[in-house]
C-alpha positions in Angstrom: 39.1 24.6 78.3 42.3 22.5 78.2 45.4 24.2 79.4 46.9 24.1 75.6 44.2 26.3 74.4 44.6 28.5 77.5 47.9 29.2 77.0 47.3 29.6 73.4 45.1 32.6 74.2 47.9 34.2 75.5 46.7 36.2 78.6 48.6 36.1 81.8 47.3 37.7 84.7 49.7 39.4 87.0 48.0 40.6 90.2 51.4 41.9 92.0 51.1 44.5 89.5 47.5 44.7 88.8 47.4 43.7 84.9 46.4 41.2 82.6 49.1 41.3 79.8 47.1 39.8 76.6 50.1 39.0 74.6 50.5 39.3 70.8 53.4 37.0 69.3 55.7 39.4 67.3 55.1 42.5 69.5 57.9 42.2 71.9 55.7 39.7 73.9 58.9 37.8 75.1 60.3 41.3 75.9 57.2 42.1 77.6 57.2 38.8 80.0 61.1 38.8 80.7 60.2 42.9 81.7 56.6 41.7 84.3 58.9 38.5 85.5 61.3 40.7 86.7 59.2 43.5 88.3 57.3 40.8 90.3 60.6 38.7 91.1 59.8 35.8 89.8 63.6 35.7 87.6 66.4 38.0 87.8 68.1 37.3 84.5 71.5 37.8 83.4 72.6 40.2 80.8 72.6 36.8 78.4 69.6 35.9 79.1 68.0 39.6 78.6 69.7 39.6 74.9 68.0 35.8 74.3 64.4 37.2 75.7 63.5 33.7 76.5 63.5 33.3 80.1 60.2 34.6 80.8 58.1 32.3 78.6 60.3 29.9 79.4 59.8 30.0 83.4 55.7 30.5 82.7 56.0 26.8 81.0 52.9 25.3 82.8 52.0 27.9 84.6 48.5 29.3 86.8 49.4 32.8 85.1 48.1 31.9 82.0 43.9 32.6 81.9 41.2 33.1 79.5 39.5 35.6 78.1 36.4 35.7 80.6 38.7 34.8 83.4 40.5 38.3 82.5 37.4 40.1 82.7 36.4 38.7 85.4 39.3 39.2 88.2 39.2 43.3 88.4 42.6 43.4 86.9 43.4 46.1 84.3 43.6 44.7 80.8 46.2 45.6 78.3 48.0 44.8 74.6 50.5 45.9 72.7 50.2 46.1 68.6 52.8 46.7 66.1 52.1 48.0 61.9 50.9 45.1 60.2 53.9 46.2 57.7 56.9 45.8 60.3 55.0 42.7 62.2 55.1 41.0 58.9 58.8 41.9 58.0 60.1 40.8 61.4 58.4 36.9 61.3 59.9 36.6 57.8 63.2 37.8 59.1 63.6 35.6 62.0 62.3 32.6 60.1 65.1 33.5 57.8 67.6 34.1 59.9 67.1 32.3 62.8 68.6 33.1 66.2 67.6 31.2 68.8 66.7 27.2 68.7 62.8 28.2 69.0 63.0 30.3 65.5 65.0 27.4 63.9 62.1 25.0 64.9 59.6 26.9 63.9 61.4 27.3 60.2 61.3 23.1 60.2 57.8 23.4 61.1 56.8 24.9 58.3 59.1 23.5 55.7 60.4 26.9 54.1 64.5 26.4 54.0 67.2 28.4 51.5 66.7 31.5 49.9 62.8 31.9 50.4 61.7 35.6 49.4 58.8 37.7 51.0 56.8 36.3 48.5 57.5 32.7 48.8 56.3 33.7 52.3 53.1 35.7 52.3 51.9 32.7 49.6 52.6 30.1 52.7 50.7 32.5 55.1 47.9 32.9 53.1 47.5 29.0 52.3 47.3 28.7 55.7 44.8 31.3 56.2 42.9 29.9 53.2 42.9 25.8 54.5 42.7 26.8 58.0 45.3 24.6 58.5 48.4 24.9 60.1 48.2 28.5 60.9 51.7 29.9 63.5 51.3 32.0 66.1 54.0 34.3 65.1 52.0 35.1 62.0 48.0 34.6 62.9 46.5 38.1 62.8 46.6 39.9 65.6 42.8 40.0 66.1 43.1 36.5 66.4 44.5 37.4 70.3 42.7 40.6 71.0 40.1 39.8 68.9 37.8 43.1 70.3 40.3 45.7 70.7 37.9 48.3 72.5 36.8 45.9 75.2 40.3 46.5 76.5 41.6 49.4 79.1 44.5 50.0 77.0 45.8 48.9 73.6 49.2 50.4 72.9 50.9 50.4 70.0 54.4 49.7 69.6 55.6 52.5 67.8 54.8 54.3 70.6 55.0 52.6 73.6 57.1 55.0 76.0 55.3 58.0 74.8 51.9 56.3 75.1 52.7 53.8 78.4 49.2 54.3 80.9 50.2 51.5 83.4 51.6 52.5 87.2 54.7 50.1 86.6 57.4 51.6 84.4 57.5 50.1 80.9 59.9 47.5 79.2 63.1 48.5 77.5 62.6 47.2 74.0 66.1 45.8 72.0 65.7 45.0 68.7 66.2 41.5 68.2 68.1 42.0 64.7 68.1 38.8 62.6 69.3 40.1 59.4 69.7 43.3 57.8 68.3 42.8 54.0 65.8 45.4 53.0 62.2 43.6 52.3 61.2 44.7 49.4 57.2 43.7 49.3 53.7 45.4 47.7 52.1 46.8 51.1 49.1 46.6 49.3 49.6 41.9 49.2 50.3 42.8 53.2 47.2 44.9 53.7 45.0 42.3 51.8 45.8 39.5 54.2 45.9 41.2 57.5 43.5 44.3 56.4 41.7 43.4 59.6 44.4 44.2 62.2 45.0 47.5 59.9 41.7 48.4 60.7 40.8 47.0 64.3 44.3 48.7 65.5 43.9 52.0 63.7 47.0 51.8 61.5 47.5 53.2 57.9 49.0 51.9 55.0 52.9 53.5 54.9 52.9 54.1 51.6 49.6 56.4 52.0 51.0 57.6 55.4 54.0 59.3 53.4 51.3 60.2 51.1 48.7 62.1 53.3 46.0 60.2 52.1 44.7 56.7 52.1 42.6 54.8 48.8 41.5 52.0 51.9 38.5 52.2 53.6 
């Protein structure tokens, strides 16, 4: 495997700390590098830099921590993820590629040609071509299964919303800031959402919202 498709699995092993971290674009991944970067030394970033969340992707550019998927079950490290509602994942790519922070979210809006007032829908229609062609599919919005593609192979899959209550490593657990890009309510049928990434709904163990506030659920 070339070392493009390595890092595009998104593993890094960290033996310092006795982990692999298989990372899932959207769920505080750069937050979750910055945070294992600093626990094993390798940065010591300013306050700036913290706030950007860049560093730590940025200083693993070319780097031997990135490994497959048999390579991670294969050195005796512990193996971990961290998933976020389908829901909120979705809301938060839109948003950044909306209003763009940082010079990486700006590049990524070039890349795929959505400029002006685009709405959730003008969106979800350009993710779903891309699931339907094949072609052209981002990182920030490929379905999560697409990185931890079996879930219960895993030692421990965390979810997001719950990640200090629920946090079973020895090493003490990022701080998560909200990396606010706009504050426009998203107004979008779940039901669109859960059609298109019904798998990571499923694999993850997350419910529609608008059932959770419900008490029942009409997906099975």
């Amino acid at each position: 495997m070339d070392f493009k498709s390595k890092v595009r699995q998104n593993i890094t092993a960290w033996p310092e700390l006795g982990i692999n971290y298989w990372g899932i674009h959207k769920n505080a991944s750069s937050t979750m590098i910055m945070h294992l970067c600093t626990l094993t030394g390798t940065i010591t970033p300013t306050e700036e830099e913290i706030e950007e969340g860049m560093l730590g992707k940025t200083t693993l550019v070319h780097s031997h921590r990135y490994i497959t998927q048999e390579e991670a079950f294969e050195n005796g490290l512990i193996n971990f993820a961290i998933t976020r509602h389908p829901l909120d994942r979705f809301i938060s790519i839109y948003k950044h590629l909306k209003y763009p922070r940082t010079s990486a979210q700006e590049n990524t809006r070039r890349k795929i040609k959505m400029t002006g007032d685009f709405t959730p829908m003008d969106f979800l229609e350009h993710v779903i071509t891309t699931f339907r062609t094949g072609k052209k599919i981002n990182k920030h919005w490929d379905r999560q299964v697409a990185n931890v593609p079996m879930p219960w192979v895993l030692d421990h899959v965390i979810k997001l919303e719950n990640l200090i209550e629920d946090w079973p490593l020895d090493i003490e657990p990022p701080v998560i800031k909200s990396n606010t890009t706009g504050d426009e309510d998203v107004d979008i049928d779940e039901r669109l959402i859960y059609n298109v990434y019904h798998q990571d709904y499923t694999q993850f163990g997350y419910q529609p919202k608008v059932f959770d506030k419900l008490g029942v659920s009409v997906y099975k």
